[in-house]
N, C-alpha and C positions, 0 to 999 in steps of 0.2 A: 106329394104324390109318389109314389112307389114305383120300379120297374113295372110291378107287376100289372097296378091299375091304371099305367100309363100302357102298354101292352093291350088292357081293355077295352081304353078310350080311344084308340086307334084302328078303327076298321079299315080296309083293304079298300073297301068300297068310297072311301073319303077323300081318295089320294088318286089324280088319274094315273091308270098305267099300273097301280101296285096289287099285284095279286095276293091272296091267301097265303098262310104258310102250307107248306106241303101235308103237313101234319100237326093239328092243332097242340099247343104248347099242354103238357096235362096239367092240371088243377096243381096238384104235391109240387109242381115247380115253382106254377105260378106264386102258391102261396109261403112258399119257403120251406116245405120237409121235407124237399129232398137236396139235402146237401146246398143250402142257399147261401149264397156269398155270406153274407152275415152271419151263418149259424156261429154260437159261440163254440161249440167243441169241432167247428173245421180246421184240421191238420193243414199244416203246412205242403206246398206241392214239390217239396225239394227232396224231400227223405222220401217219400213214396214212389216219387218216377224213379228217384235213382236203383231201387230194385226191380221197376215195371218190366225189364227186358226178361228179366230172370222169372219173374214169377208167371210168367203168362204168355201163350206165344199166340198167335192170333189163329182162328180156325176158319173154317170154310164158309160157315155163318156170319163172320163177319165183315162187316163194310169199308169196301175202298178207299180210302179220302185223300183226297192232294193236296197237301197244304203247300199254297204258293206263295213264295216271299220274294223280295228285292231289298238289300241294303246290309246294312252293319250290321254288329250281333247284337245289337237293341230292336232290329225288326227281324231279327233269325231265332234268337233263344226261345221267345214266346211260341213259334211255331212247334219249337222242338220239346216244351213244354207237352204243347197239346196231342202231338204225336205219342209221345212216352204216356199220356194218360188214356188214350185210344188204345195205344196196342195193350195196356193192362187190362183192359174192357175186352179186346179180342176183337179188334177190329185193325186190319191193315195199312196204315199209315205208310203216305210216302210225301215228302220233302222235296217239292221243286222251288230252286231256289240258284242262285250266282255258284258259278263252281268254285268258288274262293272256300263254298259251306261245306264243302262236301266230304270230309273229313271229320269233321265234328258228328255231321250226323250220321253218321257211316260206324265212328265209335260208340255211339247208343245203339247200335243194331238195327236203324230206322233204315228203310229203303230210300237211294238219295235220287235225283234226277236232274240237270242241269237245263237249264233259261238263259237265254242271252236277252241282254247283250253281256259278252263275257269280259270278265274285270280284266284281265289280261290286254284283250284287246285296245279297250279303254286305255289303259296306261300306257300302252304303244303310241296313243294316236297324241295323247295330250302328256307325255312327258317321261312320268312315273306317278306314282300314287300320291304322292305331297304335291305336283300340282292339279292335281286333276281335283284333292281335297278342297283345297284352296279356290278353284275356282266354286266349284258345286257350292262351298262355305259360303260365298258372298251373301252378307244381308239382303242387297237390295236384288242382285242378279245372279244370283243362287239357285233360285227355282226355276226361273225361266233356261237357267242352263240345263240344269237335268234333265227339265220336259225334254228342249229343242235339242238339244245335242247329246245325249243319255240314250236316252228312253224310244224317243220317237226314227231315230234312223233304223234300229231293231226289232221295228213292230213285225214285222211279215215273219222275219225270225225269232221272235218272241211266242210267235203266236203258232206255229207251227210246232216248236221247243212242247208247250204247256199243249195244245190240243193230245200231242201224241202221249203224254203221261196221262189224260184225263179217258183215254180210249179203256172202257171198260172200268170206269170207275162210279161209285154211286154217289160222291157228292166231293164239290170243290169248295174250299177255304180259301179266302185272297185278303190279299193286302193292298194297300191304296196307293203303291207305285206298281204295281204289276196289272199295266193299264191295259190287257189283253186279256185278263179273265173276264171281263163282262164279256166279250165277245166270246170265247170260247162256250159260256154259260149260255149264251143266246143263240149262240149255232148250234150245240145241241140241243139243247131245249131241256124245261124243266122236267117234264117225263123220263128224259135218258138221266139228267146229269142236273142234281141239287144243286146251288149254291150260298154260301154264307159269304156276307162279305165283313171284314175286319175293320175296327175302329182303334187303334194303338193306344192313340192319346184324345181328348177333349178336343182339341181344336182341329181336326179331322172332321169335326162333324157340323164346324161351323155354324154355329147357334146364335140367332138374333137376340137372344133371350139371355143368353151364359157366350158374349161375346168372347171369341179370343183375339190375343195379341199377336199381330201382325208383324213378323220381323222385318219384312220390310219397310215398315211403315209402323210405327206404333205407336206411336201419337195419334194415329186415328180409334187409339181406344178410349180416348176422352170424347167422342161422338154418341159412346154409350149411356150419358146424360140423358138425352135426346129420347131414348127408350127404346124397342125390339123393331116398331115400324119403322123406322130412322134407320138403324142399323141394316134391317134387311136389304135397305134402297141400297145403302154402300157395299152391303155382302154382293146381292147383283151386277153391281155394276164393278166389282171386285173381278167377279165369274165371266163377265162379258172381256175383260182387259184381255184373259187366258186364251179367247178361243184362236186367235190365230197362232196361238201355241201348237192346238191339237187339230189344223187344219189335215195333216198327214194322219191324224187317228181315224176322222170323217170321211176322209179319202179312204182309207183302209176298210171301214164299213160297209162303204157302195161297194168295196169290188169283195166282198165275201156277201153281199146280196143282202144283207143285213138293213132293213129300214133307215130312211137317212133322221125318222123323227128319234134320238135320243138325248140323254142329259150329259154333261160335260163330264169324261172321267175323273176329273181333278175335283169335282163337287157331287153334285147329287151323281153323277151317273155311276159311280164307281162302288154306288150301293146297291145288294141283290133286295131283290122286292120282297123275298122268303125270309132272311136274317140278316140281320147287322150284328157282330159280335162285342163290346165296347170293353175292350181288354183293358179295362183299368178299374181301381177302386172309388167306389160312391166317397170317398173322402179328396176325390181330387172335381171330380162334376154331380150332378142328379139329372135325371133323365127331364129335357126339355120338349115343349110343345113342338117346336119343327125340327125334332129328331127324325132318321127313316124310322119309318114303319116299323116295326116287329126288331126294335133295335132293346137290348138286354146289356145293363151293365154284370160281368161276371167277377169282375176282381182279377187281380194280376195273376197271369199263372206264369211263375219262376222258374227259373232254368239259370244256372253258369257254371257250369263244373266243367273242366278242360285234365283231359290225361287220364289218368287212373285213380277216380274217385275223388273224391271232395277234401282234399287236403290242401293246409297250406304249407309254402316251398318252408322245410327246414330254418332257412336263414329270416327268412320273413316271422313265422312260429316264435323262435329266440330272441327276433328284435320286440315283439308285442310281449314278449314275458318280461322283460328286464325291466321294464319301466312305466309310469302312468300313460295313462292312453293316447293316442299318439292323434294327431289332425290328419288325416288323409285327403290328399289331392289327386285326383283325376280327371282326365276328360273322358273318359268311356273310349267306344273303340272307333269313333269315326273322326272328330275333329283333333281327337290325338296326333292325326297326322298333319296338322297345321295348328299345331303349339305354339309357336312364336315364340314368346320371353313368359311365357305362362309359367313353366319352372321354375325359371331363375329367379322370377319373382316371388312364388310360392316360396323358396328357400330364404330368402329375404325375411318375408313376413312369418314363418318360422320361429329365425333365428332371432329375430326384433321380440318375437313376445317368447323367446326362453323354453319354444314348445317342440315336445317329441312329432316329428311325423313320416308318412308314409309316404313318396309319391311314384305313382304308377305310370310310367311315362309310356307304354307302348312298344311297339317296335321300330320307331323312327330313331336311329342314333344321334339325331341333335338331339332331340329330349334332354339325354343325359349331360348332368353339368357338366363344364368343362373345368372348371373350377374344383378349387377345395371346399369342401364343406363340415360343418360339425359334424360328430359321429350320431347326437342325438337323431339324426336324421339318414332313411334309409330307402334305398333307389330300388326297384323293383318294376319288370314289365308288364306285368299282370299278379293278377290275386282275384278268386272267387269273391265277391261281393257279400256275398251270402256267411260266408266266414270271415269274413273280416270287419264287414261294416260296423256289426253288432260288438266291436273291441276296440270303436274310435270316440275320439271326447265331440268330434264335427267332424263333416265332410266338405270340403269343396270341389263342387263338379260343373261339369259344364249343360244342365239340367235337361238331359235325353231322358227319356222314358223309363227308358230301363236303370237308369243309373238313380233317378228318382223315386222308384218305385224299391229297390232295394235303400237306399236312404230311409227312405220312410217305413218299411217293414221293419229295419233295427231301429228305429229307434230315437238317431240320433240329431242335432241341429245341424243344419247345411246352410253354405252359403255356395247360390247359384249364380255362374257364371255364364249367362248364354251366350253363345256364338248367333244361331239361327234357326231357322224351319219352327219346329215346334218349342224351342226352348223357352224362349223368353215366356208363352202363356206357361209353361210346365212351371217358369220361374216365378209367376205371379200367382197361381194357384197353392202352393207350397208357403209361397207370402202372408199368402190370408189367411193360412193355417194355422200360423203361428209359430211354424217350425223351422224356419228360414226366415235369410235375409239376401237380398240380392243385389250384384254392381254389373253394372256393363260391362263388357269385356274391353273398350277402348278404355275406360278410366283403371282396369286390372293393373297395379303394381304394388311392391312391396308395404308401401307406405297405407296405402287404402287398405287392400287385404288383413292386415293387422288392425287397423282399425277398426274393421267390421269383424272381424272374429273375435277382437276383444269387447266388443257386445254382445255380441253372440254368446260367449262364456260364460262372460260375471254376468247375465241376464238368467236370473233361473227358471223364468218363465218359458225360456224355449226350450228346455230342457223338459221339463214339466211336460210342455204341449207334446213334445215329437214323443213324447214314451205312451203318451195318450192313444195319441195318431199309431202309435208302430203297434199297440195291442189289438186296433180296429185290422188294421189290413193284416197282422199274423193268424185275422179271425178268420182272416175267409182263405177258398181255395180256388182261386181262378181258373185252372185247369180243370176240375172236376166241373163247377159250374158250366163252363163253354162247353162241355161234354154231354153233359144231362142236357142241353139247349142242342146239343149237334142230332145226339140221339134222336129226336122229336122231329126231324128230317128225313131222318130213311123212312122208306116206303116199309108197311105192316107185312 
């Protein structure tokens, strides 16, 4: 079944508590001609935003929107994606978001605005940012720290932060840690103030049906035998463990006068009744019966350019010309900061199979070896994804979203290395693709890692597969799609 005719099969009236969409979806969407994730001649969304500031300023006609985020720049880029394809439409885009962003979006010309709780502060209370990563990281008690000690001491100020950026604006876009936009959405009301709410990854949406992998626990995905009725009973009572997490959000509720009947931010409640947007490509999920309501998968819209345009550094450019394609290792930009022996090993396993590569360690200066190492191999903090990916022989990442979703648009085999939160389902998705291979991060050392990438290599079937896979998602345009869906929200 289709976005589309699953969008059909879902009336408002079948769900208690879920309204209408504000503005019926029009036929050309539903049916795919206008610009639908799939069409085969969809552009890329990296070459077109990167002119959108230049070609188009936004006019009086058009509409407000707040895209609210919380987290790393795998929950920041997509936003800044959608903005840059809004203001090319002519419509005002503004970025609220951790003031750590504010800079990035400030250099695309996008209006920025700051949410607490602010990272600053954060790292005052628990250290500096390696161990604040570190704890947030924990498999098992990772989540429950962000709720309880993140998120929920900053609600009053969270909520105040995003109400006063939504003041005068025609619709809100959120994200599934910025546990304040339902409320903001429900104190003003769907008449002042639209809202969309965001699905990053697949396992966000918690599907009885398309179960995901639980980093805490993931061994409870062998339950999934059992079938969706089985699994829901565990998804439930998964949902019931959390509430005395968000006892402080419930409390926050009653006293902005808000109904005490809602659903739990961290699950169903943290979806608007009017849209779900499922920022990812139909090559990683297909839309399931107990999705929300009026939920559309769009396809990734990309975003990673840092500085002045989309270039890679000089010495990096020299190192990919001189020699066959090189492995590239990364953790993206959040668990970066609790690397471990993740390098030292990756250099290992390198050097064991005689292989050129790249590794992007971040900003943390352990990262870097301390040690000597061969010259085949070359150290770098960063590199646009989008320019680089597409000039590796594999990838190894630690299988975040974003870091995933550029893997998979170039092209190339990965091997996923998950830490937490969403990784490990992102890493078993990519599995069944055919495009990847994955090891736990406890068993990660030189000796494994070689192993597994010398599968990965002499196996031409992955190779085969991921160029398959990277022609489907270079098909679609995620940012345009979520756009043509946003449209369909402002009032006529």
């Amino acid at each position: 079944m289709s976005w589309a005719q699953t969008l059909r099969t879902w009336p408002a009236s079948s769900k208690p508590g879920v309204t209408p969409l504000a503005k019926p979806v029009p036929q050309a969407i539903l049916s795919g001609t206008i610009r639908n994730a799939s069409s085969p001649d969809a552009k890329g969304a990296v070459a077109r935003n990167s002119r959108a500031v230049t070609q188009r300023q936004p006019n009086s006609a058009g509409k407000r929107v707040v895209l609210a985020t919380y987290g790393s720049l795998g929950d920041l880029h997509p936003y800044v994606a959608l903005a840059l394809e809004l203001h090319a439409r002519g419509h005002r885009p503004v970025i609220a978001a951790n003031s750590s962003h504010r800079d990035i979006v400030k250099r695309e010309g996008i209006e920025f605005r700051s949410v607490r709780p602010y990272i600053g502060r954060l790292r005052r209370e628990f250290g500096d940012e390696a161990a604040l990563t570190q704890r947030g990281w924990d498999p098992r008690t990772g989540p429950k720290f962000l709720i309880s000690r993140v998120l929920m001491p900053s609600l009053a100020a969270s909520y105040a932060d995003l109400s006063a950026v939504c003041e005068g604006a025609d619709l809100l876009v959120s994200h599934p840690l910025m546990l304040t936009a339902p409320l903001v959405a429900e104190k003003f009301g769907v008449g002042v103030l639209s809202w969309a709410s965001v699905a990053l990854t697949p396992s966000v949406l918690m599907s009885a049906y398309d179960p995901p992998i639980l980093a805490p626990a993931p061994f409870l995905i062998n339950l999934r035998v059992f079938g969706p009725r089985v699994y829901a009973v565990l998804l439930r009572a998964i949902k019931l463990t959390t509430e005395s997490w968000i006892k402080p959000w419930r409390r926050f509720r009653r006293e902005l006068g808000l109904s005490a009947e809602a659903g739990n931010p961290l699950f169903d409640g943290q979806f608007s009744p009017q849209m779900t947007l499922a920022l990812f490509s139909r090559v990683l999920a297909s839309p399931q019966p107990d999705w929300p309501a009026h939920t559309m998968i769009t396809g990734f819209p990309f975003y990673d350019r840092r500085g002045d345009g989309e270039q890679l550094e000089p010495a990096l450019a020299a190192f990919l010309e001189a020699g066959e394609a090189p492995i590239i290792f990364t953790l993206g930009s959040s668990v970066v900061m609790n690397a471990g022996d993740f390098y030292q090993e990756s250099i290992a396993a390198a050097t064991a199979l005689g292989k050129r590569a790249v590794l992007l360690i971040g900003r943390d200066p352990r990262n870097r070896p301390s040690f000597p190492f061969p010259n085949n191999i070359a150290v770098f903090e960063y590199a646009p994804f989008s320019l680089l990916l597409p000039r590796a022989a594999a990838v190894v990442h630690q299988g975040g979203v974003g870091t995933t979703a550029q893997a998979l648009r170039a092209g190339v085999p990965m091997l996923v290395v998950p830490f937490g939160y969403d990784q490990p389902d992102n890493a078993a998705r990519v599995v069944r693709l055919g495009v990847a291979r994955t090891v736990a991060r406890a068993r990660y050392n030189g000796v494994v890692a070689a192993s597994e990438l010398t599968a990965l290599l002499t196996n031409p079937n992955y190779a085969r597969r991921a160029g398959e896979v990277g022609m489907k998602v270079r098909a679609e345009d995620g940012a345009s799609t979520a756009c043509e869906a946003i449209e369909t929200l402002f009032a006529s």
